[in-house]
N, C-alpha and C positions, 0 to 999 in steps of 0.2 A: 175427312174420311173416317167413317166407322172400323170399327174391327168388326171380322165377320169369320164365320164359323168355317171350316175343313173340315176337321173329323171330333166330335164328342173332347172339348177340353184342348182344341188343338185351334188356333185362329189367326188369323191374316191382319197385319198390321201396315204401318206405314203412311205411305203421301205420296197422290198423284199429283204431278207436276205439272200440269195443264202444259203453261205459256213457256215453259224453257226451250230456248230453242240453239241452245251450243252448249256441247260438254268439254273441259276441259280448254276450252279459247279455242276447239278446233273442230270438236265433230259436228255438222249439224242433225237437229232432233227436231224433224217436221213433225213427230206426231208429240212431242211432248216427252214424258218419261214417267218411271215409279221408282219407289225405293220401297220396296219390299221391307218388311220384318215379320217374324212366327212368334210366336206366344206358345209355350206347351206346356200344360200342369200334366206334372205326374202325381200317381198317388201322395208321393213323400216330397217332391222337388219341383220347381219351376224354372223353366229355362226361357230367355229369350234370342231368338236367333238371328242376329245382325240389327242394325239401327237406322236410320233415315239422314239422309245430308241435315249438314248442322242449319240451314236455311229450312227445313220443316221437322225442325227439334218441340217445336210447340205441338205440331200433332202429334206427333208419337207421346208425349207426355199425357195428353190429353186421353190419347186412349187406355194407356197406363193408369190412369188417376186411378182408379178404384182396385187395381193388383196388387195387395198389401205388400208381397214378397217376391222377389226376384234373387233364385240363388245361384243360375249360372247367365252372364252375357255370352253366346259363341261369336266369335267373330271371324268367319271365315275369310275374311280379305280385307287389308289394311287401308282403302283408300276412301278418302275420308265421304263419300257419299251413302257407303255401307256403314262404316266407322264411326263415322265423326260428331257423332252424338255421344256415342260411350259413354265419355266424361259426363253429361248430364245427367243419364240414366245411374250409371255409380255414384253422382249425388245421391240424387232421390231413393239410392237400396245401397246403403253404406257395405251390408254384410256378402253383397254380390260379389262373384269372380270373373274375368274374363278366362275364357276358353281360346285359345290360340293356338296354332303350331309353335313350333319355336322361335322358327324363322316372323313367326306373324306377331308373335311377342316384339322382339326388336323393334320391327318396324313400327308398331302401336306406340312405343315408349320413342319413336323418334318424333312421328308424327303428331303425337296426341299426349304426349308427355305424362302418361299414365304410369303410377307409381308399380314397377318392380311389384310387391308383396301382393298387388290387385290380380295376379294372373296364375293363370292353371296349364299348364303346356301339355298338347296331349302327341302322342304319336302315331303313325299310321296303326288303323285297326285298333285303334285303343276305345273303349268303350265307360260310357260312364251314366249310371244308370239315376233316372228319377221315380223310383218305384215300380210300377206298372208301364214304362216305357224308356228303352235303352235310349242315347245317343251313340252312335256307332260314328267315329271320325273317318275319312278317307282323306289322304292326302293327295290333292291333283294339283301339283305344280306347275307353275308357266301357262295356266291359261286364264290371264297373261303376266302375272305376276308369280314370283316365287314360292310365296307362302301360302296360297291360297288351300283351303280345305273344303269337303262338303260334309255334311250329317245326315248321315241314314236311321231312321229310325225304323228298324224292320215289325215292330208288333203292328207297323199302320202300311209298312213296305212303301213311306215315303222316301225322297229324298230331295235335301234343300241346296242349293247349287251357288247359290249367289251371283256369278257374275256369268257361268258356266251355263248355256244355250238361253239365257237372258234375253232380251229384247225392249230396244228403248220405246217405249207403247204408253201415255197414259189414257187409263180405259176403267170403266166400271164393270166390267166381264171381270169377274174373279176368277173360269179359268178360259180359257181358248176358247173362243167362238168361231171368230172368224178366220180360218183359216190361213188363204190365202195372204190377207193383212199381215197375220203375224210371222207367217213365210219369209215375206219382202222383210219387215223391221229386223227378225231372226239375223237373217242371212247378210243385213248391211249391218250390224252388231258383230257378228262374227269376223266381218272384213276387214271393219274399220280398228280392230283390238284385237281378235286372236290370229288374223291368218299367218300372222311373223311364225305363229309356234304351231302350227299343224301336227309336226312329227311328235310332242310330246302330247297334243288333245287325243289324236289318234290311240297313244299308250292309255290316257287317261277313258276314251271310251272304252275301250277294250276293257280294264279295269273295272268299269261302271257294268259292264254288261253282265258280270258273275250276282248280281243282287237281285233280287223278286224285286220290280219295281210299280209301283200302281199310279203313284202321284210327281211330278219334277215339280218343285216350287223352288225358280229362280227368286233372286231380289230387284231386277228389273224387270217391268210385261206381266204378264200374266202366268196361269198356272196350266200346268201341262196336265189332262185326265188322261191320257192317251201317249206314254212318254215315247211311242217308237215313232212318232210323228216328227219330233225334233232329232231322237237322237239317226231318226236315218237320214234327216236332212243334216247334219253334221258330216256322218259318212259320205255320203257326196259330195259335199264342200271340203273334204280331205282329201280325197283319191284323186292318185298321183295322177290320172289321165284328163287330161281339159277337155272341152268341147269343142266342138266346131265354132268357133265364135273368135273373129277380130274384135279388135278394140280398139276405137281410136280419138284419142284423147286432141283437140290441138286449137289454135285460132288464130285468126287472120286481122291485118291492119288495111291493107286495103283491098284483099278479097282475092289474091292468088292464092295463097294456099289454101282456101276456103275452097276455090275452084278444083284445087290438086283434089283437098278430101273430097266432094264430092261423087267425080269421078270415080277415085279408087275404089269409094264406098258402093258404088254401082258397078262397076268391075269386078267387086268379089262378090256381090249377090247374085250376080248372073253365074258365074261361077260356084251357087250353092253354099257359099261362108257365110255364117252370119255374121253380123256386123252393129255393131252400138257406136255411134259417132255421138263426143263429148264438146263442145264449143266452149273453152273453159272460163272464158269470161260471166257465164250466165248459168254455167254448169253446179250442179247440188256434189260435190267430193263425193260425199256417199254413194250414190248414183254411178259413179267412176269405179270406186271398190266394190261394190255388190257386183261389177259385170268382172274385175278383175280376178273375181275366184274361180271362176269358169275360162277366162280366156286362154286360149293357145298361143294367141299372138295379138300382141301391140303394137298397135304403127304411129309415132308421134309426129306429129304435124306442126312447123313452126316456121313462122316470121323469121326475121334475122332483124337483133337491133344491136346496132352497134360492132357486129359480127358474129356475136352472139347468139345462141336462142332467147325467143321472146321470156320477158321474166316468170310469164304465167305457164310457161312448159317447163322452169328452173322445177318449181312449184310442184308440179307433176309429176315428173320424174323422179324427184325428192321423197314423194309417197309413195308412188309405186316401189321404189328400194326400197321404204322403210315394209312395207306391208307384203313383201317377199312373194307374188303370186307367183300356181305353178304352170307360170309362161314357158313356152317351148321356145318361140321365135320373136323376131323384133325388128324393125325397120325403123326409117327416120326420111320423110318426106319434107317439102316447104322450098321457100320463095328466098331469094336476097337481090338488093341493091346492085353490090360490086365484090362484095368477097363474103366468106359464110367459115366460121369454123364452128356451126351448130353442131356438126355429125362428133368431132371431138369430145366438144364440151358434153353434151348430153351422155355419151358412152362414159365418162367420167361420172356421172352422176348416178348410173344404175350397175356398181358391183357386184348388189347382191342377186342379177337377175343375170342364173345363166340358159343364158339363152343364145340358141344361131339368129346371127344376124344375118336379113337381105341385104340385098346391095341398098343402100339409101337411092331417093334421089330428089334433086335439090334443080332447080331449077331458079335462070336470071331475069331477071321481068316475070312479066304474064306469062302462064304458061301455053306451051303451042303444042304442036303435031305430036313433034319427038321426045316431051315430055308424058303426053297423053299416051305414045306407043311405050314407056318405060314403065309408065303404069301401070298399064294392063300384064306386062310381061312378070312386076310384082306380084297384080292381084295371083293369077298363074301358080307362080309359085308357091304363092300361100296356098292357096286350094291343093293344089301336088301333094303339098306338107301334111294338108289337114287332111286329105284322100289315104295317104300314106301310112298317117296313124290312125284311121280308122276311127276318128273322134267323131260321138257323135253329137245331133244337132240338138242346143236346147229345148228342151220339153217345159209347158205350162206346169203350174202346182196343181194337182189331183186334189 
């Protein structure tokens, strides 16, 4: 990838990642990815603003080649996709510093074993100027890391975000074209990594909102020309009210509880709920958490192996905890042999999700009549629930 121009001395660096298609051993990345970096000459200074996974340390070098002087690295968030080049780049510009919070300090010298003396710690609102153009720090913590920062640089009233309304996208669009696309990646980006911390992005927009803003240049996706585009799809993906929308994640061994969710799935559509049904043997995770920040209620759906739930709902459950939606309600539907302690086990596995539970129900063999009339009496309640708070129904992207 070439560097290409933003604004007059101001330019876009990095590597798209075409064929990657898992981050961290766990997220999947249908569309691929970027790793963003900015380039900014000022009059008197040069700054470069975060680096490229150490796996396309060659391009970034390569666009580098002809920048004699590099006198600040910023490095807004320590995780080595943004990061993990540093060290190469403070080869290549011996007299370079990095730029970090404090806390981003640490973590660089844990991570990336970058020498103490190499570093410049700034603090919120602290400003450090390259002649004709300030960096201005903000400090936005926990989304999703502690140390994280952003840089505003108000003479162009951009600002560079890093990991902050990102989107894993790799695309030759330098900035947003297509919408709706970057809607969808946006919003399963947001899911799969910040929905744990809602309450502090929430502080953290509110903070952003005080700045003239013209330009967002994340280091994931693309760039934002139109920054109320993302940051109100953020605000919606915060606010404490869900939608009308079930979710029901589950899978079946030999097709009763496949049987159960169908049904119920058809039970609360007549009933006006919407509804996302996840078959998780075949199911994309991300797919799961994009519908999870919208839902009002989950109904898990499982087998019984062993007495157990099936392992692929351990799995589920497990994520749904870690990724904290703001669910109201929750049930626990499925099949067994001869005995079942799903409803336990699973209640054990989602702490962090308070929510009222319906009555489960669990049925032996196939299921018959007085399973099918338990159902319905579920889907009922859910709709009650969802009528009750007045949530309304998912809307298409405008």
């Amino acid at each position: 990838m070439i560097s290409r121009t933003i604004r007059e001395n101001i330019y876009a660096l990095g590597a798209q990642h075409w064929d990657r298609r898992l981050f961290d051993a766990l997220i999947p990345l249908p569309d691929g990815t970027s790793y963003n970096a900015y380039l900014i000459h000022g009059s008197e200074k040069t700054a470069l603003l975060d680096t490229v996974d150490p796996s396309q340390v060659d391009t970034l070098l390569e666009q580098l080649r002809e920048v004699e002087h590099i006198d600040y690295i910023v490095s807004h968030h320590a995780e080595q996709d943004h990061a993990g080049a540093i060290p190469h780049v403070l080869e290549k510009y011996p007299q370079a510093k990095v730029i970090a919070s404090p806390k981003g300090k640490t973590l660089l010298i844990d991570h990336l074993c970058i020498d103490d003396e190499r570093f410049i710690t700034v603090e919120d609102d602290e400003r450090i100027t390259l002649g004709n153009r300030t960096l201005q720090f903000v400090h936005t913590p926990w989304v999703h890391w502690p140390e994280t920062i952003c840089t505003y640089v108000p003479e162009e009233r951009m600002l560079f975000t890093c990991d902050f309304f990102g989107s894993h996208i790799a695309s030759t669009d330098l900035y947003v074209t297509d919408r709706a696309r970057v809607y969808e990646a946006a919003k399963r980006y947001y899911a799969e990594i910040m929905m744990p911390f809602r309450g502090t992005i929430e502080r953290n927009i509110e903070k952003l909102s005080k700045f003239a803003i013209d330009i967002i240049a994340p280091s994931h996706g693309s760039i934002y020309g139109d920054p109320a585009f993302i940051m109100g799809a953020y605000k919606d993906w915060i606010a404490e009210k869900p939608k009308n929308l079930a979710v029901i994640p589950y899978t079946s061994m030999h097709g009763s509880t496949k049987t159960m969710v169908e049904h119920l799935t058809s039970a609360l559509a007549k009933r006006g709920v919407g509804v996302r049904q996840f078959e998780l043997s075949v199911t994309d995770l991300g797919k799961l958490a994009i519908s999870l920040v919208d839902a009002a209620t989950i109904i898990i759906g499982t087998p019984t192996v062993h007495v157990a739930p099936h392992p692929a709902i351990f799995y589920a459950s497990y994520l749904a905890n870690a990724l904290r939606p703001k669910l109201k309600y929750a049930s626990i539907i499925g099949s067994y042999g001869w005995s079942s302690k799903a409803v336990e086990r699973i209640a054990g596995l989602i702490p962090n999700l308070k929510v009222e539970l319906f009555e489960p129900v669990l049925c032996k063999g196939y299921p018959r009549e007085n399973t099918f009339e338990k159902l319905d009496t579920l889907a009922e309640g859910v709709a009650e629930k969802h009528r009750f708070g007045g949530y309304a129904d998912i809307m298409g992207v405008c």
